[in-house]
N, C-alpha and C positions, 0 to 999 in steps of 0.2 A: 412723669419726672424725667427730666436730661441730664442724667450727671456728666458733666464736661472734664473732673479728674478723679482721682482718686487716693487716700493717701493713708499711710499706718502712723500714729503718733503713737513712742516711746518715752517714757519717762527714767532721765537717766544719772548719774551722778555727776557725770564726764561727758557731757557735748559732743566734746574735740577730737576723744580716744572713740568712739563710736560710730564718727561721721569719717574719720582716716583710717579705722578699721575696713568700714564696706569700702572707702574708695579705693584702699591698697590692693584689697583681697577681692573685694566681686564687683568693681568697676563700677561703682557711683560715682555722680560728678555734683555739687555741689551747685544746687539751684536757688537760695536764700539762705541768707545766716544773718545772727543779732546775737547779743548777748543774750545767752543760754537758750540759742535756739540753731539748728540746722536744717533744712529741709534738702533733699539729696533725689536724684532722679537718676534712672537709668531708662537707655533707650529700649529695652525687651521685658521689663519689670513688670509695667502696666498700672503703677501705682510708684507716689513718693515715699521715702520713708524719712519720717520728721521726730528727729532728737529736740528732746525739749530737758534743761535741769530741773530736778526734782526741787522742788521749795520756791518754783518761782511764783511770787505775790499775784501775779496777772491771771492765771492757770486758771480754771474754771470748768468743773464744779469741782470745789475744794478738796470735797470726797474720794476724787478721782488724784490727787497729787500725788502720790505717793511711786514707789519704783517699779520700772515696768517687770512684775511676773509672772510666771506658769504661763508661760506662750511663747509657740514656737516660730520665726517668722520660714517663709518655708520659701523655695525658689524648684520650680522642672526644668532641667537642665539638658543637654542631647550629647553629653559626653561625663558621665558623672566620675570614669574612672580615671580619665584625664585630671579633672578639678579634684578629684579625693586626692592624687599624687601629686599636684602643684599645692595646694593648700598645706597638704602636709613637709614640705618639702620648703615652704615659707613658713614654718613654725607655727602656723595655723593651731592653737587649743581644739583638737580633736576633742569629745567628748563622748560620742557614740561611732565608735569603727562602721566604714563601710559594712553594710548587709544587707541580702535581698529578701524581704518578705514572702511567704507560697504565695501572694495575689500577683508578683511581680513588682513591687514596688523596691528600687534598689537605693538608701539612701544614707547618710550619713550626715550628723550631727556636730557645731561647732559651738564655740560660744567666743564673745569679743570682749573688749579689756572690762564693759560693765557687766555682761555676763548676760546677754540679752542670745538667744537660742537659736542660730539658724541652721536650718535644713536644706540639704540639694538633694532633690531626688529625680530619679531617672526611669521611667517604665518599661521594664521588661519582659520577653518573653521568660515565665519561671521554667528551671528545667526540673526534668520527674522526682530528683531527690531533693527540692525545693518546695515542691509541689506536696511530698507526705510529711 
């Protein structure tokens, strides 16, 4: 198998509010759109991330229509405390404060206007009272 892209489909209420979320906030650019559909690309992503609205007739398998939950879309970032202070600082809905994990994983949680979950994390060295 060659897979040639890659891409995450969300199911969403709000298209517009979700596809102008990531592009205000983490710099997607908008690579297809239709009625109740967005596909969005970013050049270090490595994958599309594709809003679709919940109920649309076309969707398939029907089973799957429903709103996208319990998943987090996640991004590794090389300055996580720079983007935790600009995100915040753009009124970003923090959800989970900046924290580092004892394994070093230092990351924090947002969510956007349908309430779909992203994470920036950033790999660190943990220091000793991290660490117990």
């Amino acid at each position: 198998m060659h897979i040639t892209e890659s891409a995450i489909s969300l199911n969403v209420t709000d298209v517009e509010a979700s596809a102008n979320w990531v592009q205000t906030h983490l710099g997607f650019s908008v690579a297809m759109q239709a009625d109740g559909f967005c596909s969005l690309s970013h050049p270090d992503a490595g994958f599309h991330l594709i809003y679709l609205r919940t109920g649309l007739p076309t969707f398939k398998p029907a089973s799957a229509a429903g709103r996208a939950d319990g998943l987090l879309v996640v991004f590794t970032v090389s300055d996580i405390d720079a983007d935790y202070a600009r995100l915040q600082g753009a009124g970003v809905q923090i959800i989970t404060p900046i924290e580092t994990e004892p394994w070093g994983e230092r990351y924090f949680q947002m969510a956007d206007p349908n309430g779909i979950v992203y994470q920036l994390v950033q790999w660190v060295t943990p220091t000793p009272q991290e660490q117990s």
